[in-house]
N, C-alpha and C positions, 0 to 999 in steps of 0.2 A: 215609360208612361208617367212615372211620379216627375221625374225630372223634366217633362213635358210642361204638369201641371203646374210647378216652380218656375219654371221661365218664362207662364203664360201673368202670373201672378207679378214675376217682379217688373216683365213691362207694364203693365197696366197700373200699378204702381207710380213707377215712374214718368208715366204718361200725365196720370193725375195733378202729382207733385208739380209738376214743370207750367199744367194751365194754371194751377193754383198762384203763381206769380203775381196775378191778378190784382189776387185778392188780398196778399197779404203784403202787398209793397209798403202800403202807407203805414203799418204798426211803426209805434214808435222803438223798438229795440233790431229793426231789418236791417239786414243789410244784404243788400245786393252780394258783393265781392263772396261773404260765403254761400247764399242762397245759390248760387250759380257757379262755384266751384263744385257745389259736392250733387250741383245736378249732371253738369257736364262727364266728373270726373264718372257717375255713375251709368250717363249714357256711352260713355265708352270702355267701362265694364261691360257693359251688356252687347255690345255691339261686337266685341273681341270674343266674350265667352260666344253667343248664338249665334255669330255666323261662324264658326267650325264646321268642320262636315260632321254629321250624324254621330258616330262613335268617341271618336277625339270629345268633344262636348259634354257628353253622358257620362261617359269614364270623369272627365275632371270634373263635374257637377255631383259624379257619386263621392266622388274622394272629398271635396273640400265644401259640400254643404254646411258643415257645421262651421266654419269659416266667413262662410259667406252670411249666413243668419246673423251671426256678432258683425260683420259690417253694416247689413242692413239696421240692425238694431242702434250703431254708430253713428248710419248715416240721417238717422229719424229722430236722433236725438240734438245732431247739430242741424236739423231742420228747427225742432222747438226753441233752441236757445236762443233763436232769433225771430223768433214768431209770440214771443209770451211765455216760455218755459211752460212746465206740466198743467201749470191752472188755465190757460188761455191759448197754448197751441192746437190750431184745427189736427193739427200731424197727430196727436195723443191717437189717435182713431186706428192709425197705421199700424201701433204697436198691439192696439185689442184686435184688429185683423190677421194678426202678425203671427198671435197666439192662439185665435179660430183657428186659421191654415193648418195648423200642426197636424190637425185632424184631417185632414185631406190624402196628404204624403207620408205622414213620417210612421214608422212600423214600432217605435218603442213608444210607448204611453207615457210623456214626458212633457205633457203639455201644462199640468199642475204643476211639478218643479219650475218651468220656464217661467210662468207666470206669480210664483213667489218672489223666484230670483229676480223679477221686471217690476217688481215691487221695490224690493228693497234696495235694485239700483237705482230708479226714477223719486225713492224718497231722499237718498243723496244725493240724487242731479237735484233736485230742489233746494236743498240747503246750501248744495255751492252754486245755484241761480239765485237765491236770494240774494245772497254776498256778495256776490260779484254786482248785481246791479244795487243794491239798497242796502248795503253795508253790515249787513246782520245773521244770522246762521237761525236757521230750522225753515219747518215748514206748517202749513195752517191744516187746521179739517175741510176748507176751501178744497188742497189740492187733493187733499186724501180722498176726499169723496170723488173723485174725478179718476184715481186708479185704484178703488176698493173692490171693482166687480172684475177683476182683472183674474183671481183663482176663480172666477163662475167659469168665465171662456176656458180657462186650464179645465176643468173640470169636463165643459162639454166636449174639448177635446179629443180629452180622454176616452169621450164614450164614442163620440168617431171613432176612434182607432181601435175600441173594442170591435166595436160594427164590424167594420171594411176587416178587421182581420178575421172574424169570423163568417162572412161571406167567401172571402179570397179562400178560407179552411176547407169549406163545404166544395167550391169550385175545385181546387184542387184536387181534394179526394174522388168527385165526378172522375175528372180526369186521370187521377189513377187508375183508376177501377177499369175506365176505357182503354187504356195503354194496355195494363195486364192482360186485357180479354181479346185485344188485338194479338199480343205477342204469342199467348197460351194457343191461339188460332191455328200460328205456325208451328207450334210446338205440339200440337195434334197429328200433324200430318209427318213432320219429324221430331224426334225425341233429342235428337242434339242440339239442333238449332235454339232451345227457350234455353239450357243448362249456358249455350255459348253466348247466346244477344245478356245473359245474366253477367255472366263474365266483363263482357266487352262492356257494356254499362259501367261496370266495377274502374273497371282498368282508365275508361275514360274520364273517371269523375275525378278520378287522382289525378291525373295528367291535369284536367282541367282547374283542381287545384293549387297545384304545383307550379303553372304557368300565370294563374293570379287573373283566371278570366274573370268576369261581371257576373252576380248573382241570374242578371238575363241569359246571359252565356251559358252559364250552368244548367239553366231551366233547361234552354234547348235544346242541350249535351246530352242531360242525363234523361231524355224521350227520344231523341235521336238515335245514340248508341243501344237502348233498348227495343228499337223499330226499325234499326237497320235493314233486316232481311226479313223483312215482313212483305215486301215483293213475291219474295219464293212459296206463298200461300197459291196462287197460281201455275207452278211449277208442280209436273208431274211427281207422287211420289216414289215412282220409279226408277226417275232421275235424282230426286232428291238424295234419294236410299241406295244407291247404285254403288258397288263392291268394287268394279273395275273401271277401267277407265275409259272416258265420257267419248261420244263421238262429237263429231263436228256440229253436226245438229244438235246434240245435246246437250252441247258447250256453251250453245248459242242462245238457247234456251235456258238457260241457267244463266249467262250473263245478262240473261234482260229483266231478273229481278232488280234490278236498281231501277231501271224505268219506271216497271209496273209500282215498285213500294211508292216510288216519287207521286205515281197516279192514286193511287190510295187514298194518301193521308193530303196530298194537294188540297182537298175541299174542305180541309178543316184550320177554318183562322188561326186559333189558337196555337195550331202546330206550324205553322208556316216556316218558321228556322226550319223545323227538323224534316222537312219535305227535301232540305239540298245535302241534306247530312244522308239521305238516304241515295242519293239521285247522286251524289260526287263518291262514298266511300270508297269506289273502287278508284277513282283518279291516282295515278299517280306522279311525283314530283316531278320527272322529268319529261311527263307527256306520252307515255306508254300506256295508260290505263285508260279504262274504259265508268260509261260510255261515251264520252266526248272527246276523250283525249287531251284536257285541260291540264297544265305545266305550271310550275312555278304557284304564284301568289294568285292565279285564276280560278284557282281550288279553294271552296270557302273551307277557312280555316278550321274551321267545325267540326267538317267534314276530312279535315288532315290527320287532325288529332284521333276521328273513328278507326283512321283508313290502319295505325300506329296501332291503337288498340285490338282490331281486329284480327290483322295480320297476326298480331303477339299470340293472340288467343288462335288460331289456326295452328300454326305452329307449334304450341306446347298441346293440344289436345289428343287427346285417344280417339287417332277411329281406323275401320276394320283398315282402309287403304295408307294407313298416315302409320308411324315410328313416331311419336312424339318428342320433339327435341324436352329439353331441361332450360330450365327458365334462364341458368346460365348460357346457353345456344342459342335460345331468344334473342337475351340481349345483345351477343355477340350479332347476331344477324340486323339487329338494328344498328346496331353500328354500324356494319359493310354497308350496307344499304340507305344511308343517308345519303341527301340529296339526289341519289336516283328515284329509289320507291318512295320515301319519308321528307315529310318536311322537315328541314335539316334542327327546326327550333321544338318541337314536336318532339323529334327523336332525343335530341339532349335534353328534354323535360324527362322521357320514361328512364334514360339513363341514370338519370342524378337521379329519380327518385329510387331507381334499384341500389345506385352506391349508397344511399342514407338508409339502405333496408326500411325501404318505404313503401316499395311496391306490393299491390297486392298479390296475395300468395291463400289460394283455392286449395281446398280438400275436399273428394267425393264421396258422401256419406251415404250415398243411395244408389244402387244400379238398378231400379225401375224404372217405367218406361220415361216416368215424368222424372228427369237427374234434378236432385238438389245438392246446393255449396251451402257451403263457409267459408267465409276468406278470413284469412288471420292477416292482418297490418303489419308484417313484420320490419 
């Protein structure tokens, strides 16, 4: 969404700049050749970065924003030098814009330091614009007065980005509170299920870690993997709780908690990632799994990373019907099992992070009905 809001800002931007032609041809310090170098070279910035498809785009806009901000600020500066420098370029505008916006997207309160630092670069672009065009070094109270209110915007900024993060705090915590009361739901009707969907949450935030997914990624990992088998809230506790083994019916019935979790949590925007994270975990790699039988890269990856995590956690737990392997057994069975059940990048993400003694490692301090962990990072 932030990265929405920056790509809406730097076309309109650049839209501006390019009618502004107009206007400022006839100054006498213009010149064409740069005016129209560093618009071109900018609309085809833009046009290479936002037409990406969806991901690709976000991913490099998350990584090299701060990058991109020093170009823009670069490129608004070789707009002045040829417009009037700091006292007389309409562009001056772009840069107090430049430093509101901070306040829209950015999540560290940084918008007072920017706007210092755009001070004290814009009173040296004045001194070497003086020079170069009138032969002399410094700058007047002409220009000073033209970037003096330039820490006000840092300032209000700043109190954007108090705001918006304190809104996003309150929203969030909602949202916690909802997830919990969702999960605790199924952990009413069974006692293992909250101790495990805690688990597999754990297991997959590391993975998700470790594999360098997007803070959005993560979002919808770490509600997903805890809402997995929130389906099985409609599943008898019969079958849920059942000592031997399932029949055919009741097999069938237990496999359509993925359905039902996906029908759940479907009506809620907010959770929309985590509706396929419930609805694919049981896929698996090589098109065996249920319920669609999705293969390969068909499987949202999300939901590859749950399928890894979950599995792990089946496999090492205690219950009346199960022998619990040892986490060493775990991993060995991730191993065999790449590329048939696992996504093969998935699985050598939980790998490496068991070789680095990085995986998470549970101890059970409670045997009431409601299990509580600790995992130690080791």
């Amino acid at each position: 969404m932030q990265n929405h809001i920056k790509s809406k800002l730097r076309f309109v931007s650049l839209s501006v700049i390019t009618l502004t032609y107009f206007f400022v041809q006839h100054h006498p310090t213009f010149s064409p050749v740069v005016f129209w170098g560093l618009t071109l070279t900018g609309w085809a910035i833009e046009i290479v970065i936002y037409t990406w498809k969806g991901k690709k785009a976000e991913a490099f806009l998350a990584v090299n924003e701060q990058r991109l901000r020093v170009l823009d600020f670069i490129f608004v500066m070789g707009y002045m030098w040829v417009t009037g420098g700091v006292g007389e370029s309409p562009y001056l505008i772009l840069i107090y814009l430049g430093i509101a916006s901070i306040g829209l997207y950015d999540e560290k309160r940084v918008g007072l330091l920017y706007s210092l630092l755009a001070v004290a670069i814009l009173i040296a672009y004045d001194c070497g614009y003086t020079y170069f065009y009138k032969g002399m070094w410094g700058t007047s109270v002409y220009v000073l007065s033209h970037i003096f209110m330039l820490p006000v915007f840092g300032v209000m900024a700043n109190l954007l980005i108090a705001h918006f993060q304190q809104i996003k705090k309150e929203e969030q915590t909602v949202l916690d509170e909802l997830v919990t009361s969702l999960a605790k739901a199924i952990g009413s009707k069974d006692s293992y299920t909250l101790g495990h969907s805690t688990r597999v949450q754990m297991y997959s935030l590391a993975l998700g870690k470790e594999l360098g997914l997007s803070q959005e990624e993560m979002f919808t990992l770490k509600y997903g993997a805890l809402l997995h088998d929130i389906g099985k809230i409609h599943i008898s506790s019969a079958v849920l709780n059942k000592t031997g083994k399932l029949t055919e019916d009741e097999w069938l019935e237990l496999k359509g908690h993925s359905m039902e979790g996906a029908r759940i949590i479907g009506g809620l925007k907010k959770l929309k990632g985590v509706r396929d994270i419930i609805l694919y975990h049981h896929e698996k790699y090589d098109g065996r799994g249920y319920p669609h039988g999705l293969q390969r890269e068909e499987i949202p990856f999300l939901a590859a990373v749950v399928n890894v995590a979950d599995s792990f956690d089946a496999m090492t737990s205690s219950r009346s019907y199960n022998k619990p392997k040892t986490i060493e057994e775990g991993m060995e069975e991730i191993r065999r099992c790449t590329g048939t059940q696992f996504h093969p990048t998935v699985a050598a993400a939980a790998l490496s992070l068991y070789q680095k003694g990085k995986w998470p490692r549970f101890k059970q301090t409670d045997h009431c009905e409601e299990e509580e962990y600790t995992y130690d990072m080791v």
